[in-house]
N, C-alpha and C positions, 0 to 999 in steps of 0.2 A: 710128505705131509698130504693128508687127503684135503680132495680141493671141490667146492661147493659145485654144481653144475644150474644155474639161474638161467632160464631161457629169456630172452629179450623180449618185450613188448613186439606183438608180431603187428600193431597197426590197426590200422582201418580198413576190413575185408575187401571191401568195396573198390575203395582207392587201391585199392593191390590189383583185386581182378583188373580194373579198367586198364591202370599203367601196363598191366601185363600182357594185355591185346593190345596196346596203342604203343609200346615201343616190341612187340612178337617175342616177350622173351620168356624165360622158365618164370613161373609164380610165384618160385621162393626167390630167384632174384629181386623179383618188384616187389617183392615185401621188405628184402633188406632197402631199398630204394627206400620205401616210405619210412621205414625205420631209421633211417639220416636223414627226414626231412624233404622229402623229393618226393611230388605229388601231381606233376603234371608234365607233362609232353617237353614243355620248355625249360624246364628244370632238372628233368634229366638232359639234355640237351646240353645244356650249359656245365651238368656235371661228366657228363663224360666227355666232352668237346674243349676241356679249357684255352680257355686264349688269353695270352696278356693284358686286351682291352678290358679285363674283365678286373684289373687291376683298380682300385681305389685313388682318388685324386688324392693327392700328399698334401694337398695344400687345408683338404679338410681337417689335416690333426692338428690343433692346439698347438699356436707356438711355433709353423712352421713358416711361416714368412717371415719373421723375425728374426727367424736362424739363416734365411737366407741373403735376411738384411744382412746382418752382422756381415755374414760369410765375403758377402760381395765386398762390402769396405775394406775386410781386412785384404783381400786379392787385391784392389785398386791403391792401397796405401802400401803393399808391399808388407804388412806386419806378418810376424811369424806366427806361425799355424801350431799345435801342438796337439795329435788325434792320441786320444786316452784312452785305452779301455783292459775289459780284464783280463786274468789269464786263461781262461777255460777255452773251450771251439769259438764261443757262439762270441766273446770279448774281443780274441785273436782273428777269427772270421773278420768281425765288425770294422776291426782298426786295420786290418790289409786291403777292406774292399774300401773305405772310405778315405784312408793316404791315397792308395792310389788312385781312385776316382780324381782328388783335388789337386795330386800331385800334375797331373794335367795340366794345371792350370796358374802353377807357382812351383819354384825352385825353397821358399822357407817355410818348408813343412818336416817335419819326422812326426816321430811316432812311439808313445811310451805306452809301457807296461809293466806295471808292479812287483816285485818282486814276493812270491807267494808268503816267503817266511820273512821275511823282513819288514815288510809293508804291509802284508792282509791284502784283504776284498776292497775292491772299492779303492775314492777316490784317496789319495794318503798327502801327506802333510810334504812328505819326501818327495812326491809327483811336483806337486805345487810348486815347491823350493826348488827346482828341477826347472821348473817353465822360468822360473822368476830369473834365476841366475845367468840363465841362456837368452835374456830377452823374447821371449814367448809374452805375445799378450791376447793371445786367446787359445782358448782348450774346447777340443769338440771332444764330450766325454759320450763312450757309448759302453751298452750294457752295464753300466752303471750310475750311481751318481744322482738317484732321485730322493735319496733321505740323505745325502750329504749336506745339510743345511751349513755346520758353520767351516766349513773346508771350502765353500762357495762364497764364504763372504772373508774367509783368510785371502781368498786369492782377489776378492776386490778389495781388501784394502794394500794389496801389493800389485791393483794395474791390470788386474787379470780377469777376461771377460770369459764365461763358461758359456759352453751352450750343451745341453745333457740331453742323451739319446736314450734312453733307459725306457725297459717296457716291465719292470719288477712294480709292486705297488707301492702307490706314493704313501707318505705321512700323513696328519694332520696340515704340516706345512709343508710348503714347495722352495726349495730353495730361490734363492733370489738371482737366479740367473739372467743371462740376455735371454735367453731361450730355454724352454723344457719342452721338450718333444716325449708324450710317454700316454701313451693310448687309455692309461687307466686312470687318468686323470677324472674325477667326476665330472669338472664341466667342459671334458674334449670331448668333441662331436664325430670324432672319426669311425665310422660302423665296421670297425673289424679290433678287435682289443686284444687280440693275443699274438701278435708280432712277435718275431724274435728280435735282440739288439739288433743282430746283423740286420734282419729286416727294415729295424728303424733308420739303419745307417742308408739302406737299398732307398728308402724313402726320400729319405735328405738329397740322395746323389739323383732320383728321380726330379725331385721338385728344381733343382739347380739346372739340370736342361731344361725342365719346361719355360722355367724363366730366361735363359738362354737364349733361347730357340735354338738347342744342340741337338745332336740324333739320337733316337729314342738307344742305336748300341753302345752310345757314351754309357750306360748304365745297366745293359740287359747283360753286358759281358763280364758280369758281377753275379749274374745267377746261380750260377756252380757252387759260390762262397754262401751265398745266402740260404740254398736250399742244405750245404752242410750246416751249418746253424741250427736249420727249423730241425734238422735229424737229432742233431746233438742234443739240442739244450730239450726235445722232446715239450714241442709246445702241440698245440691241434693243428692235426692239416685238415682243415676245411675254411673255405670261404678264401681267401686272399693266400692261406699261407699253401694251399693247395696247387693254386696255381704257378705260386714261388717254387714249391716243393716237384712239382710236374717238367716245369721248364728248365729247373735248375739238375733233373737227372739227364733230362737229353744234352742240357749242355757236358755235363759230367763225363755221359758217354756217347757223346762225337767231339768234345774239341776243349776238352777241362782245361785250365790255367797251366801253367808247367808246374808249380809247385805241388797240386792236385792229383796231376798226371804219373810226378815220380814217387808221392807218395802212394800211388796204384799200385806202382811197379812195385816197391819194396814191399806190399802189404799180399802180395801173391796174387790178384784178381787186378785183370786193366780193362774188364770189360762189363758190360749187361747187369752194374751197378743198382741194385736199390736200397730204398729207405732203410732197409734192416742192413745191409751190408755197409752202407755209411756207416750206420750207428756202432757195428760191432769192426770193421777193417780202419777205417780212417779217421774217424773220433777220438780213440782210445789213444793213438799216436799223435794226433794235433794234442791231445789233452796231457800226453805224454813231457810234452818240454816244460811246460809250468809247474807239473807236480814235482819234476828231476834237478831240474834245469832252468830254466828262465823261459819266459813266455815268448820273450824276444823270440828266441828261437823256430817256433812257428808261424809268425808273421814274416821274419825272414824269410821263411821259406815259401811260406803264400805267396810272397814278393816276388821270387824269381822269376825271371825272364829266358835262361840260360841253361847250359850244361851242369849249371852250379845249383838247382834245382834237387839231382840225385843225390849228389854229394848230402846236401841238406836234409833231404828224405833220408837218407841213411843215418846220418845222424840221431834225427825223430826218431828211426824204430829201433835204436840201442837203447835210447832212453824208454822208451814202452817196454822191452824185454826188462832191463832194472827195473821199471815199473812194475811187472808183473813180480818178479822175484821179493819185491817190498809188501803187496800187499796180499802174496800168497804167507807169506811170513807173518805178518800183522793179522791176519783172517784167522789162522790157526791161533795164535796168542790169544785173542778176545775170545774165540769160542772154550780154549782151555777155563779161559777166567770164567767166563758163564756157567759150563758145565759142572767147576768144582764149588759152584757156590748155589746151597737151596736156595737161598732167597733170591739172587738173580733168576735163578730158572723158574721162580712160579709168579715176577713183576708180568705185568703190562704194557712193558716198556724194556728198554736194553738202556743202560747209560755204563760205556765202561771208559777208561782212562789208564796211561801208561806214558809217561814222561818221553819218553822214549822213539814213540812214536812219528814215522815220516808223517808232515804232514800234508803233502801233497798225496799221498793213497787214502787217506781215513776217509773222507767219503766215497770211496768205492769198499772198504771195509762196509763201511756201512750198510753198501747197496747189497753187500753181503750175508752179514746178519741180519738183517729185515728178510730175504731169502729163504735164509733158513727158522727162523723164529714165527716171522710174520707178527709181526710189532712196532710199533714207534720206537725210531732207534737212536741213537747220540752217541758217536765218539769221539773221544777227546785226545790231547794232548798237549806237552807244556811249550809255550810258543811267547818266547819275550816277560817270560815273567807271570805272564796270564795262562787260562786252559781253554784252548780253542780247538771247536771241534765242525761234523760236518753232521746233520742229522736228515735222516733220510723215514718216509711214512707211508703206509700201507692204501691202500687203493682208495676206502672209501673212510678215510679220518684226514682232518682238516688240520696239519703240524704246526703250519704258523698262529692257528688259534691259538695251540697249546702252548706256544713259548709265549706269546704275547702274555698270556694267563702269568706267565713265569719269569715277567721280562721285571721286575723288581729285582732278581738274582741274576739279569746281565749284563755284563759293560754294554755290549750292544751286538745286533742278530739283525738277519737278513733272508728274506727268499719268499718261497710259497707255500703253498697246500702240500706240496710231496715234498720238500727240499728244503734245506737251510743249511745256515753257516751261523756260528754263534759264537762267542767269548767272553767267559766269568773269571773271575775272580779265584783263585784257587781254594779259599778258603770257606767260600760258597758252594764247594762242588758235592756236598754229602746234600746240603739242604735245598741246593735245586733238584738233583737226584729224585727226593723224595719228596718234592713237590711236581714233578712233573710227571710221577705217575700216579701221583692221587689224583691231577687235573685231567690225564687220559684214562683211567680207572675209570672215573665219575662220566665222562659224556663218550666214549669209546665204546658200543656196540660188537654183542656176540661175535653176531655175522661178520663182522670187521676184522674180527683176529681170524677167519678163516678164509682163507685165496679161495678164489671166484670164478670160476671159467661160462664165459659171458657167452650162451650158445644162441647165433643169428634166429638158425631155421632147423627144423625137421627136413629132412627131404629122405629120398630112397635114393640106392647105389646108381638103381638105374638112370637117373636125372642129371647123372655126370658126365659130358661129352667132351668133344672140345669145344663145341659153341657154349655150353656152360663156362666152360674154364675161361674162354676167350672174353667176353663178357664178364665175368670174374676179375678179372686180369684189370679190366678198362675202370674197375672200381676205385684203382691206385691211383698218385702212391698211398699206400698205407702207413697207420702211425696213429696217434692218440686222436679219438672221438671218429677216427674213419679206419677202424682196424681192420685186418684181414678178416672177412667175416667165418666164422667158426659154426658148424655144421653140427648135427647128430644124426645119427640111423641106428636103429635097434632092429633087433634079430638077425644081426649081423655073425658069419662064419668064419671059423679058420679056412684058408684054402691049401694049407701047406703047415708045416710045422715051424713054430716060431722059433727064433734063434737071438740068442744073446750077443749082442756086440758092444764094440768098446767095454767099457767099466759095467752101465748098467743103463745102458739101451735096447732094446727091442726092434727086432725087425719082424715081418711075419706080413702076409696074405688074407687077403678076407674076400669073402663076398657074401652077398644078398639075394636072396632067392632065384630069379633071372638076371642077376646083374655080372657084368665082368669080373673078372678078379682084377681086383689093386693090390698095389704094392706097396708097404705103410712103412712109416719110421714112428718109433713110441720112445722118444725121449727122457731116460729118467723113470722109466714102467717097467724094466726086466723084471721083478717081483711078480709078473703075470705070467712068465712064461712058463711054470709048473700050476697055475690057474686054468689058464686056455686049452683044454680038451677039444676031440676033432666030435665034430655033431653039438657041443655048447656054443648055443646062442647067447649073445652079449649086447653091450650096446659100445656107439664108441662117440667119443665127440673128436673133431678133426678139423682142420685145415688142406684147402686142397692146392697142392704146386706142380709144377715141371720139376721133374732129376732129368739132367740132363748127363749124358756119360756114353763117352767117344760118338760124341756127333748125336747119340740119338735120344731124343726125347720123348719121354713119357712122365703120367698122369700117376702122383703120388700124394697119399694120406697122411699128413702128419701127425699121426694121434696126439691128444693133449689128453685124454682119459678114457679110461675100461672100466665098465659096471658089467658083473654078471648078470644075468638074469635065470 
């Protein structure tokens, strides 16, 4: 699919030049600087220097003394603890680093988590009756639990005190908990709003030493967990969750938890970890036992202490290989349905459905079809009676409007701007169908159905060094609203004859009039390589990395696109 090329707001000239004499660096660096908001000497400073003091008092969010109250009675009375949360990284993260943080501090604590097909998202009826039956009289719910309005007043009138760690957006009402910890509350004063659960859990276990007076590593040795989180659940790294996301890769790689550690090992990389290798090596496995298996399962494993650690990890990536074999299965299915049907192929929208279906893959189906369509997308399948599905949205369309718009046709839906989870009625599923693409039809923009390649800066080949790349490098970690910043240069050459590898990638040589030659990887662009002529000038846009191969490293192009010229 061809994909738009929109160059970035390059700033305020001025504020560029100055930054760029006052910290001595390239000028398209200080423009990506001012382009995230970095405009003077101390502000870069702060951005490339993180430190944890730079961390936010917890005590500023809405709700959090409260929950400290609570917390501390129930430890002094001896009452049982019950840490709740979901099945995904960022739920499973949340509820290993917050047992164990309190587990410190009390022998009657465990820890649940929902069973995906039997229970759903979220707080469930089943949890509840779970805590009640066991003598549980309080539940710290995290990443979830901020529209659970009457599941929070089931469990008080059965004795049962909540306190909910949730960063998803609230309702009109707040449930009537002891506590709501959840940064999007309108009248929380906490100036950083995009937390991950895990994060909020990070908070809670922060605020409990300050009150303490315990040592700031009663909580820091939780970083590892929470910076997989902010990779997973794909919140912004800037401002707070940046400097989560920065200290939680060094812990990752010098001295990860042991469950972290041998899920390194079985995932083939045990070293030099980043935000993208999170997301793509140890995400997909953490996320792997709740789609397969039970959630339990990766909290377990978070858990370990032990040799019993790999064991566990092994486990996790049997269930991610079935994973894969389910939703390569299911990917092909929905694209058959699409393809044999005109009318699906010329919506606005994807909505398909198959009784049949696992439902722990369909939203990565999802993330599939959007992919390839590039559409607001919904897939379904039949779950207790209901049709519950996972819907996943394209860069610049707002999903949870749209279902809201649609929320007369659902039992009930949850999530944000790019993501949800939802459950109708079976008998509603033609006329949500078709109402949900009249609602993205009507306010869904052109330029919306076509992917976007968001380019930083112009520069020349020659402007790439290693103090560029170094510098470069110090911009991380990268991930949403602080991305790897993405390049262009035109009149760009072949320097060598390009060559097709794997299925339909691209390798090939370039340079720039006095520049060196690099060495590129073009992704998914083989289709150029009977394009690319020796003496045609092109343009390219790119990302720049280290390939590192037998010990030795070098400076390499990632094309993301080729324009003739």
């Amino acid at each position: 699919m061809e994909k738009r090329w929109a160059m970035v707001n390059t700033g305020n000239l001025n504020t560029t030049e100055a930054l760029a004499l006052e910290l001595n660096i390239d000028p398209s660096l200080a423009q990506i600087l001012t382009q995230r908001g970095i405009s003077t000497f101390e502000e870069a400073r702060h951005f490339f220097r993180p430190h944890l003091n730079q961390l936010h008092d917890p005590f500023l969010m809405k709700g959090m003394e409260k929950a400290i109250e609570r917390i501390k009675l129930a430890l002094n009375k001896e009452e049982k603890i019950l840490i709740y949360g979901d099945y995904d990284v960022d739920g499973t993260t949340a509820v290993a680093l917050t047992f164990s943080f309190f587990k410190q501090f009390t022998n009657k604590i465990e820890y649940y988590i929902p069973d995906r097909h039997k229970e759903g998202y979220g707080i469930s009826i089943a949890g509840i009756d779970y805590a009640n039956t066991n003598g549980f009289s309080l539940i710290i719910a995290l990443d979830c639990g901020i529209r659970s309005i009457d599941k929070v007043d089931y469990a008080a009138a059965l004795n049962i005190d909540f306190i909910i760690c949730d960063h998803h957006l609230p309702g009109e009402e707040i449930p009537s908990a002891v506590a709501v910890l959840d940064p999007k509350q309108v009248d929380c004063a906490y100036p950083f709003k995009e937390l991950s659960g895990c994060g909020i859990g990070f908070k809670l276990a922060q605020a409990y030493c300050m009150v303490m007076d315990l040592p700031n590593s009663n909580y820091e040795q939780y970083l590892d967990l929470t910076m997989v989180s902010i990779a997973a659940d794909i919140v912004p790294i800037v401002d707070e969750n940046r400097v989560l996301a920065h200290f939680g890769l060094l812990k990752l790689n010098e001295n990860p938890c042991a469950g972290l550690k041998a899920l390194m090992a079985v995932g083939g990389k045990t070293t030099s970890y980043t935000i993208t290798d999170v997301v793509f090596i140890l995400a997909p496995r953490i996320n792997a036992a709740g789609r397969m298996a039970h959630g339990n399962e990766a909290v377990k494993m978070l858990l370990c202490e032990t040799d019993m650690a790999l064991d566990q990890s092994t486990f996790i990536n049997t269930q991610n290989t079935d994973r894969k074999t389910f939703d390569q299965t299911i990917t092909l299915e929905a694209l058959a349905m699409i393809e044999e049907s005109e009318e699906l192929i010329n919506r606005k929208t994807t909505v398909v459905y198959h009784e049949t279906w696992n439902k722990g893959v369909i939203g990565i189906v999802a993330s599939r079809l959007t992919e390839k369509y590039y559409r607001p997308t919904i897939v379904l399948t039949e779950s207790n009676g209901s049709y519950t599905g996972s819907a996943r949205s394209v860069a610049d369309y707002d999903l949870y409007e749209a279902l809201l718009e649609c929320s007369d046709l659902l039992e009930q839906f949850g999530g944000h701007k790019f993501a949800a989870g939802l459950t109708l009625k079976p008998e509603n599923l033609v006329s949500f169908s078709d109402k949900f693409e009249r609602v993205v039809a009507a306010t869904i923009s052109q330029n919306a159905l076509i992917p976007e390649i968001a380019i930083d800066a112009e520069i020349n080949l020659t402007q790439i060094d290693a103090k560029f790349f170094r510098i470069l490098t110090q911009m991380g970690p990268f991930g949403p609203q602080n991305m790897n910043p993405t390049f262009v240069s035109h009149g760009v050459s072949l320097a060598g004859f390009p060559q097709i590898v794997g299925t339909n990638h691209l390798k090939l040589s370039v340079k720039q009039q006095n520049s060196a030659i690099f060495e590129c990887i073009a992704f998914n662009l083989a289709s150029f390589e009977e394009k690319l002529k020796a003496n045609t000038l092109f343009s390219i846009c790119y990302t720049i990395e280290e390939n590192v191969w037998k010990e030795k490293r070098k400076l390499q192009l990632n094309i993301k696109g080729i324009k003739l010229t």
